[in-house]
N, C-alpha and C positions, 0 to 999 in steps of 0.2 A: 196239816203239813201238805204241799203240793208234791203233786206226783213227776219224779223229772224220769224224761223218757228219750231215751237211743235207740233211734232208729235205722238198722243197715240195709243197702237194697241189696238182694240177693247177689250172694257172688264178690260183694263191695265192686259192681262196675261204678264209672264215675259217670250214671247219668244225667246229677245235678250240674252238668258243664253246659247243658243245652239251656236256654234260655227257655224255650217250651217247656221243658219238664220241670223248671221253678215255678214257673207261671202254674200247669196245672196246679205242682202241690200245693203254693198259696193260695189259688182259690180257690180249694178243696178246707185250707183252713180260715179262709172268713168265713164258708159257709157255714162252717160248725160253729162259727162264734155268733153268728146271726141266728141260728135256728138250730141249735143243739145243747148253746150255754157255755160253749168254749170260754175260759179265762186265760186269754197266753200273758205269760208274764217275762217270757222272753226266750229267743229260739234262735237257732243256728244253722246256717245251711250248709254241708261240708261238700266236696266233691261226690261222693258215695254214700251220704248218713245225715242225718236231720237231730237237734237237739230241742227238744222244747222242756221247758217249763211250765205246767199249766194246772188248772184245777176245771170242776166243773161245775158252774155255779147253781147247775139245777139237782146237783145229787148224783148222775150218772155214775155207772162204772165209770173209770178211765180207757179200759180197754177198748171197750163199746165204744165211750164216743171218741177214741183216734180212730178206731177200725174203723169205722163211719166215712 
């Protein structure tokens, strides 16, 4: 079973409206899928919250490698 995960930024501010702060968060998650074994299988970006679906395909926690 994949682990599906809801993510809120503190506060629910709406800082996914900046352009910049998508940008970092996605490429904080190619990095994981390049070099940690990320499997996304499909993900959401809200104004203030992140939905992903994913697994990890080298065994990690899930925790570990979102915290990551």
């Amino acid at each position: 079973m994949h682990p599906l995960r809801s993510s809120a930024v503190v506060g629910w501010l709406d800082v996914f409206t900046r352009n910049e702060y998508k940008d970092l968060f996605l490429e904080s998650l190619t990095y994981c899928q390049k070099n940690k074994g990320l499997e996304i299988h499909t993900w959401c970006i809200m104004t203030n919250h992140v939905h992903l679906v994913f697994r990890s395909i080298e065994g990690q926690n899930p925790e570990l490698l979102i915290g990551d």
